[in-house]
N, C-alpha and C positions, 0 to 999 in steps of 0.2 A: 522307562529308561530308554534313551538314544541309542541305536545300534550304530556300531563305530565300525568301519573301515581298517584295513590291514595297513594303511597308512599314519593310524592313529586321529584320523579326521572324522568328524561324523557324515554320515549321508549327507543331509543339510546344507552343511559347509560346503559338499561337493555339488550339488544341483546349483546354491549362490554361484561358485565359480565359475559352472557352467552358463548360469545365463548370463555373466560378467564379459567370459571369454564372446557370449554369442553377439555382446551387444557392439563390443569391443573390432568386431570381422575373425576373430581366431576359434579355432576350433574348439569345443568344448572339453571340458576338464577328463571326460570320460575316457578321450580318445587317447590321452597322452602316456606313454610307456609308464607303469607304477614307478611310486617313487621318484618320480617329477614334477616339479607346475608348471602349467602353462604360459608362455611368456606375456609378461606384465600383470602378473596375479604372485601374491602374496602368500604365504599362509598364515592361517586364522591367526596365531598367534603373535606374529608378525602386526597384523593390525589389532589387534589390541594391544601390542605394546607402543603402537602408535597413537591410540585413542589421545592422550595427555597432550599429543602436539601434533593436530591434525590439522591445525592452523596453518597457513604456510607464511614464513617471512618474520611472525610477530608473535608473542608469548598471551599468553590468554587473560584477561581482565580477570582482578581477584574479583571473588561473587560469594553471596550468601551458601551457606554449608547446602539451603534448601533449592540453589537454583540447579536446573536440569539442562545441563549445556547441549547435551543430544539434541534435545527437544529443539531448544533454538536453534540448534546448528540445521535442524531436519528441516525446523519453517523456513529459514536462510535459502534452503535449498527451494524449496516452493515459490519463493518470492524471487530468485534468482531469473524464474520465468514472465513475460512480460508479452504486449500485443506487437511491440516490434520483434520480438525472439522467441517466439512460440514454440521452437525448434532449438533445442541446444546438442551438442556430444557432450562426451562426459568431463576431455579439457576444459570445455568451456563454462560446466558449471560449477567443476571445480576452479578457474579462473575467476568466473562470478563472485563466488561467496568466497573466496580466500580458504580455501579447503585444499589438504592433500587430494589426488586422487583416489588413494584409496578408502579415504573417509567419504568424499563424494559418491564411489562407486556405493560403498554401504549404503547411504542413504538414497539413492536410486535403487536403487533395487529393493529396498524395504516399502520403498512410495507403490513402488511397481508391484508387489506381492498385493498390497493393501489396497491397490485400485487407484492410488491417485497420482500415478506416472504409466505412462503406456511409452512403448520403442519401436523403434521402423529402424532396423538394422543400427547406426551407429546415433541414431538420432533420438532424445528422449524429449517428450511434450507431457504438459497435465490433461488429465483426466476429467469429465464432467463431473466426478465425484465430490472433486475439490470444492463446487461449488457450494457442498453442504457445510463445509467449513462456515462460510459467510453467512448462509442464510438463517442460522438462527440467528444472529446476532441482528441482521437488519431484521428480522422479524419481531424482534423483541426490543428495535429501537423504537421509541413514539415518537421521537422528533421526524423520523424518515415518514411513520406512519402517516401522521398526522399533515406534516408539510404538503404532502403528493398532491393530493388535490387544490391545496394552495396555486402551486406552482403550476399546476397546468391553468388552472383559469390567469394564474398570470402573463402566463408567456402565450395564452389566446389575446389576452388584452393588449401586451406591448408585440405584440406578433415578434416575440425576442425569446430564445434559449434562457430559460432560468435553471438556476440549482442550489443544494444545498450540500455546504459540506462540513466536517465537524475533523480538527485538529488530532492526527494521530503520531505519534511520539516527532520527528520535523516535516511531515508533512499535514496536507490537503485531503483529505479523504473524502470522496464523492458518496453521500449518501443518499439521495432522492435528486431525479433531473426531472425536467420538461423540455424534448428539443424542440426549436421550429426549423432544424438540420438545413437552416442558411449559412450559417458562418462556422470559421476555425478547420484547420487542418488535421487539428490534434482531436484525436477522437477520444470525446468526453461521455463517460457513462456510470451508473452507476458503481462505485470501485475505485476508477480512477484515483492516482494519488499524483499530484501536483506539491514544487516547492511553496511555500506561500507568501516568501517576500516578494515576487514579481505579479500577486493576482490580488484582487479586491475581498474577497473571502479570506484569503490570509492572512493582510494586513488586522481587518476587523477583529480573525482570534489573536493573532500576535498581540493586539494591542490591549488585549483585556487578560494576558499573562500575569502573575506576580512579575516584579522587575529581576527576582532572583532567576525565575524561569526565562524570561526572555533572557537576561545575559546568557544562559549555560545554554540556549537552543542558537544562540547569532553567534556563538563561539563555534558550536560544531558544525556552524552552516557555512560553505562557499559559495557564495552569492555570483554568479555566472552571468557576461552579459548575453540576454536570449535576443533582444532588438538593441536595437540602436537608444531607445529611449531609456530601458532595464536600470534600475536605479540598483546600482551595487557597491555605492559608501555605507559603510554600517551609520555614520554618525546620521549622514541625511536619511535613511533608512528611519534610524530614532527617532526626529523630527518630524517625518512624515505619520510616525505610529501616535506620538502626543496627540498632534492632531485629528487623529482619526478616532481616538482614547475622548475628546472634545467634544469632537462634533457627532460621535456616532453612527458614521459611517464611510464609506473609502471607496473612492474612484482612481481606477487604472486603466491610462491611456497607453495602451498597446506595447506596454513592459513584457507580459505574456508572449503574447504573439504578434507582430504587425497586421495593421489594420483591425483588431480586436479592443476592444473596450467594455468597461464592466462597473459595474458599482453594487455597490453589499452593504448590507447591514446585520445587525447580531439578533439573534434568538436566545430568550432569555428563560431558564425556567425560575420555577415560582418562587425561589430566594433572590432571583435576581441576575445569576452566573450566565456568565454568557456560553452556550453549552454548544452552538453551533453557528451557521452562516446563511445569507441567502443574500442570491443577485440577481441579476439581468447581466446578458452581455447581447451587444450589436456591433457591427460593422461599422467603423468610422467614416467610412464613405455615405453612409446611410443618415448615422446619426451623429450628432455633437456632443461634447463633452457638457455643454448647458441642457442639452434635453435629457440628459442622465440625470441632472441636478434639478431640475424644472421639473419635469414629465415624470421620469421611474421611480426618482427616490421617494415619492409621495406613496405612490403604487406598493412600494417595499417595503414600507414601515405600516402599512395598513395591514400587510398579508403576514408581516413578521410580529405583530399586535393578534393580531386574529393566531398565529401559531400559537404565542405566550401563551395568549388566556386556555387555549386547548389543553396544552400539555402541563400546565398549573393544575386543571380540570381532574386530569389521565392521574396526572401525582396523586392529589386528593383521594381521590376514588381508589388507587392502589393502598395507599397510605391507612384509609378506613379499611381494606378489606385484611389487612394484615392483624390489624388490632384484635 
């Protein structure tokens, strides 16, 4: 049983407030005359009656009886952090994820108990803990397994940054690289998540979508110009995907980034599905869009054949060992 407090609060409830108020610059809940809270803190009950519309501005998607809004509201909050904002307060990650602040304060300081938020006075950052989130997952992916030594003997061969990335609900997801850390500003690593109508890896999954999937993903997408070049007509956008759905594979000239250029082709596992991506990218001053075509693309389709047969392989062999 919880021992409860003369205010009707439990202990509990009073330490949260307390590291809320610490993180906040005010003074901790302990110090405040009974029978008060401390300004800009809540009581409990107070936020839980707020749980229902901790959204701020908009009403909440209806969802399955079995979905767990917490939960995504908690990941929201983890994804809210990023390599340019490593560092947020707690406006700010409630501005982030479209959260009250008092829903956000909750889940800061739940991340924080559990190891995967740490605070420097009014400043909240993740934890190296987080990183166990990912890594079973790449660990148990075999297209990343498998690719890695691909990709490094490739990008020794075209002396060019290669990667692979595999489609995660509108983005790019970086799951196995090779740098030759010559080009790009944008720092690419594994993780990474990129839009992928402006990269040569995106095109390729976009364009092996059902056609029901691609409409409902180019409807929620705002296509931004990032260069000068940025293709961001949907229709020319569709045309350029048939084509790539054709020819089986996709070069982008510095849509991405300027002076950046890239060409990809699809990995396939053993039904056929196109399950991930793989490219080259070089410097345009360096190289031409015909030596993409001429020189890499050969290079790419050799190293994404050699992936196939691998992970067709890894299937098989899973596949028996279950039986």
């Amino acid at each position: 049983m919880r021992n409860v407090n003369t205010t009707g609060r439990g202990v509990g409830d009073a330490r949260v407030d307390s590291i809320a108020a610490e993180a906040a610059g005010a003074e901790p809940a302990e110090t405040q005359p009974p029978g008060t809270q401390p300004p800009g803190t809540q009581p409990v009950a107070a936020d839980a009656a707020e749980e229902g519309a901790e959204v701020r501005g908009r009403p909440s998607p209806a969802r399955r009886t079995d979905f767990v809004q917490s939960l995504d509201r908690g990941l929201a909050v983890i994804r809210c952090f990023s390599s340019e904002r490593p560092s947020l307060t707690l406006s700010e990650v409630a501005e982030r994820t479209g959260l009250t602040r008092a829903a956000a304060r909750r889940f800061l300081l739940t991340l924080q108990e559990l190891g995967y938020v740490g605070s420097t006075g009014r400043q909240f950052s993740l934890r190296p803990r987080v990183l166990a989130l990912g890594y079973a997952y790449l660990s148990s992916f075999s297209v990343a397994q498998i690719a890695q030594p691909h990709l490094e003997d490739l990008a020794e061969e075209l002396h060019e940054s290669c990667s692979v990335s595999v489609l995660d609900g509108d983005d790019i997801v970086y799951v196995a690289r090779a740098s030759a850390n010559r080009i790009m500003t944008i720092a690419l690593t594994v993780g990474t998540r990129l839009p992928p109508y402006p990269t040569s890896m995106g095109r390729v999954l976009l364009a092996s979508l059902p056609r029901d999937e691609l409409d409902a993903l180019l409807e929620r997408t705002t296509m931004r110009k990032l260069t000068e070049r940025t293709v961001t007509d949907e229709t020319e956008l569709r045309k350029i995907l048939d084509r790539v759905a054709a020819q089986g594979w996709a070069a982008v000239d510095q849509e991405l980034e300027a002076g950046v250029r890239s060409i990809a082709v699809p990995i396939r596992d053993s039904a056929g599905r196109v399950v991930a991506a793989i490219n080259a990218s070089a410097h345009a001053a360096r190289v031409q869009m015909r030596t993409l075509d001429k020189q890499f693309l050969p290079r790419l389709l050799d190293a994404a054949q050699q992936i196939d047969a691998e992970l067709a392989t890894r299937m098989a062999v899973g596949a028996r060992a279950v039986r």
